[in-house]
Each structure stands twice: as C-alpha cells, then as structure tokens.
C-alpha positions in Angstrom: 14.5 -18.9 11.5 13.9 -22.4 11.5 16.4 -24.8 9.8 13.7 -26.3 7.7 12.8 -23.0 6.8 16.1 -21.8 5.6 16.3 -25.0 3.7 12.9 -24.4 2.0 14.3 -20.8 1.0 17.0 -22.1 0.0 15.6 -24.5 -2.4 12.7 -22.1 -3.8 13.7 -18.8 -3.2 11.7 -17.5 -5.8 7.9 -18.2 -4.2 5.6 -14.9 -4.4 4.8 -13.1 -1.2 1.5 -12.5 0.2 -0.6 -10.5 2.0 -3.9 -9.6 3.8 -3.4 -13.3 5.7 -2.5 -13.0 9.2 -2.6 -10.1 11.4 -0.7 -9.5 14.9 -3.5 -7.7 17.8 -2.7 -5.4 20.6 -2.8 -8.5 22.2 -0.2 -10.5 20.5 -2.1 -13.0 19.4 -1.6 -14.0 15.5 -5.6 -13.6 14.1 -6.4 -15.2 10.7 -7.7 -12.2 8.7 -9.4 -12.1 5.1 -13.0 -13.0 3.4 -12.8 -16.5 4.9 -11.4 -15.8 8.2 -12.0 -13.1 9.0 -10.4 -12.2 12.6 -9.8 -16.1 13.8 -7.5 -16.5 16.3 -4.6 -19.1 15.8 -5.0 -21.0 19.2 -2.8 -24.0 18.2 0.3 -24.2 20.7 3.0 -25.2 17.5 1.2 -23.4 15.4 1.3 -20.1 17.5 5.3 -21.0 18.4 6.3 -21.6 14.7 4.8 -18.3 13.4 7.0 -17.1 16.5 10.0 -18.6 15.7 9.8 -17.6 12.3 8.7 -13.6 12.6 11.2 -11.1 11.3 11.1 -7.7 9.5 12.6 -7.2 5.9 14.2 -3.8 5.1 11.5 -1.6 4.2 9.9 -2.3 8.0 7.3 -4.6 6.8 7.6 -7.5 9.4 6.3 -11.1 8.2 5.9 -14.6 8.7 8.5 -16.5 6.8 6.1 -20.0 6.5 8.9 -22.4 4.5 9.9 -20.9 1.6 6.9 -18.0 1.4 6.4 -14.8 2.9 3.2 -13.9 4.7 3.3 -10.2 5.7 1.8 -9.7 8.8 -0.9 -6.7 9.5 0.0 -4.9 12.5 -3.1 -3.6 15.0 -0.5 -1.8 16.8 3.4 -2.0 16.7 5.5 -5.0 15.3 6.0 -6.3 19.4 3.6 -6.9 22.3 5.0 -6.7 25.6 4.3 -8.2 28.8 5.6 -7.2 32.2 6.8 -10.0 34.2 8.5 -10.4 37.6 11.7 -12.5 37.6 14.3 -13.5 40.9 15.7 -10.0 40.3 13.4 -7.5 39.1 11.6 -7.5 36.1 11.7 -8.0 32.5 9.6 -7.1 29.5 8.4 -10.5 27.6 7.3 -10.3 24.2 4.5 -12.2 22.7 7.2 -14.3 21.0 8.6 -15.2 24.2 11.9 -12.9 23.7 12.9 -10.9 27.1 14.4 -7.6 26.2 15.1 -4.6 27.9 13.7 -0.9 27.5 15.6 1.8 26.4 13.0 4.2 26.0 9.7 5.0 26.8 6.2 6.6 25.1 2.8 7.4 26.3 0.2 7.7 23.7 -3.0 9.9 23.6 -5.0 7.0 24.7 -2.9 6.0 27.9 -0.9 3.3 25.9 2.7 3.2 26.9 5.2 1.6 23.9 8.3 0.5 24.8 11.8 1.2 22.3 14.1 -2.3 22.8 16.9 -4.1 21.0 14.4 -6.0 18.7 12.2 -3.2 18.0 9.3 -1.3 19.4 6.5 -2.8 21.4 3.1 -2.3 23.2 2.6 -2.5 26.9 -0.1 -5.1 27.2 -3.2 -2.9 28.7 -3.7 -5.6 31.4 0.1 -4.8 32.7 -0.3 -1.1 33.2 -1.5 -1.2 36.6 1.4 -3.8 37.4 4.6 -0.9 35.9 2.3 1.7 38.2 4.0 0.8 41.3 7.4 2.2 39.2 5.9 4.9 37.7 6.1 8.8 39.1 4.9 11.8 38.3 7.1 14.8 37.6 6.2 18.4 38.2 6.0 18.6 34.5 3.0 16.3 34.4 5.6 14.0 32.9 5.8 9.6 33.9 9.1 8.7 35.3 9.7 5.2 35.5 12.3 3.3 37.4 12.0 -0.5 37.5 14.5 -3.2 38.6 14.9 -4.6 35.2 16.5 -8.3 34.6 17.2 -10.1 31.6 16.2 -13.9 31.7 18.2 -16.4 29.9 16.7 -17.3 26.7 16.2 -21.0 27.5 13.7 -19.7 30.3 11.4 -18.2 27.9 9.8 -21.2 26.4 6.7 -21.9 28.8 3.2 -21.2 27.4 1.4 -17.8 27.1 2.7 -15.0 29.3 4.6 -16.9 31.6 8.8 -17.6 32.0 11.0 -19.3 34.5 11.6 -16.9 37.2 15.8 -17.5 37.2 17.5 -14.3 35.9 20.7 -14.8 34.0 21.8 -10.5 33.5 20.5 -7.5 36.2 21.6 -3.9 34.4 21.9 -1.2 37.3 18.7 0.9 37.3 17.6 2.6 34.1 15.4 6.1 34.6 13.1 6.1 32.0 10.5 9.4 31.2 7.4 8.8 29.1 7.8 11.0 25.9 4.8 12.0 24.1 3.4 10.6 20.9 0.3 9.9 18.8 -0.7 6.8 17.8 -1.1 7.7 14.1 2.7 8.6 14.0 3.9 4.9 15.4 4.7 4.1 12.2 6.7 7.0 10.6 8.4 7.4 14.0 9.4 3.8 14.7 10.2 2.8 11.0 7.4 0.1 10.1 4.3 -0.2 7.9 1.5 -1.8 9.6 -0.6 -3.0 6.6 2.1 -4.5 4.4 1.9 -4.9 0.5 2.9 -7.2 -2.0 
C-alpha cells in the first residue's frame, strides 16, 4: 500500500466500504462498472498504477481497491490476477497486470481452453493472446494430459515498472526447471477451489 494510503486509514479507519464500482476483466484492465459507467475502461497511466499499487485481498477472499481510507471491492470477470507471458535474459516469467513477476507452481486447463496459473500472490489467468506463445513449452501426454516445461526467471522488482505488458529484460533469480501438468477444472468452480468471491459484497 501506498504511504498516503496507510496514513488516510489510519486517520479514518472507520469509512464504509463499497461495491458494484470497479471490476477487473480477463484482460486486466480495471473497467468502471455500474448505472453510470457502465463497463468504462480506466485508461489513465496513474490512475491504472495506483489502483495497482493499492490492490489486495481481505480474509474472506474478496480482493479490493484500498482508494485512501475506503474500500472499493473489486468484481472479478475471471480470477483475482491476469497473467502475461514474457521472455526475459533467462527464460521467462509470468507478469501480472499489476506488474508483479511471479512464478507458477501449478497449472489448470479449463473447459474453454483457458489455462490459470497457481503463484505466490494468488491465482491468475493466462492472457488468451499468450497461449500460442507457452505452446512452444507445452506437450502432450499419452494421457491426453498438457505438460509444460518453461525456462522460468524471476525479474527484479525494480524492472517491472514500464507501461502495459512490457518489463526490462535483466533477470535477477533463474529456478532450475519446473514440470508442470495441466489439471482439470471448470470455470464455475474457480472460486470455491481457489478461495475468492468474484462479486464482492458490502
């Protein structure tokens, strides 16, 4: 969080949450949602980085937008991350639509082709456009099962601060290969199975 914003909590913590304001798509782009604005997308660059700076999930999985010293609950099309697949000096590295590079630890393949990746700060959508780019990792078993094996690298986080989909290509941490299968799941049981709520209520 922002140190104005833990300054603002700290001097109102009291201010009501709400809801039914802003909603993240499968694209990870933040979308102004309700009567008035009704699927807008937020295209201002500090706009867009402050609502990234300032995302986080509270215990009962219901991620928000902590805007000063007020909650905004954040609708969810998909899952709480986005993921991109970029190439860095080393391999490659998943980058969220906050600009935080994780690393997989586990793998799912939904019943529309989506693949959702399990990471340290919580599970995420492969951007659509990216599948073809993770193909050239990807096998299939006899099992009519996706294996994937990619060279993944960690960036630094300083590197992750250019615009849109994009970071500095120096890696600062290469793990040794990971093997990865594609397990199974439904779309409809995201939720449940991953511990969020994707229309959050006050």
């Amino acid at each position: 969080m922002d140190d104005l914003v833990n300054q603002a909590l700290a001097r109102w913590p009291n201010v009501p949450s709400i809801a039914g304001w802003l909603k993240l798509s499968s694209r990870g782009e933040w979308l102004l949602i309700g009567e008035v604005a009704s699927g807008l997308k937020i295209s201002h660059r500090n706009m867009r980085r402050f609502i990234d700076r300032n995302y986080a999930a509270d215990p009962q999985g219901r991620w928000y937008f902590q805007n000063g010293p007020q909650k905004v609950f954040v609708n969810l099309e998909y899952t709480p991350w986005v993921f991109g697949l970029h190439p860095v000096e080393s391999g490659v590295c998943l980058l969220s639509h906050t600009r935080t590079a994780t690393l997989p630890s586990a793998m799912f393949l939904d019943e529309e082709g989506n693949f959702i990746f399990q990471t340290p700060v919580g599970p995420g959508l492969l951007l659509g456009t990216d599948i073809e780019a993770l193909s050239q990792y990807l096998t299939e078993t006899e099992e009519d099962r996706w294996t994937l094996r990619a060279p993944w690298a960690l960036p630094s986080a300083e590197s992750c601060v250019a615009d849109d989909w994009t970071l500095d290509p120096v890696a600062q941490v290469t793990p040794p290969p990971v093997t990865l299968q594609a397990q199974p799941c439904l779309r409809c049981d995201l939720p449940a199975q991953f511990d969020f709520i994707a229309t959050p209520i006050v």
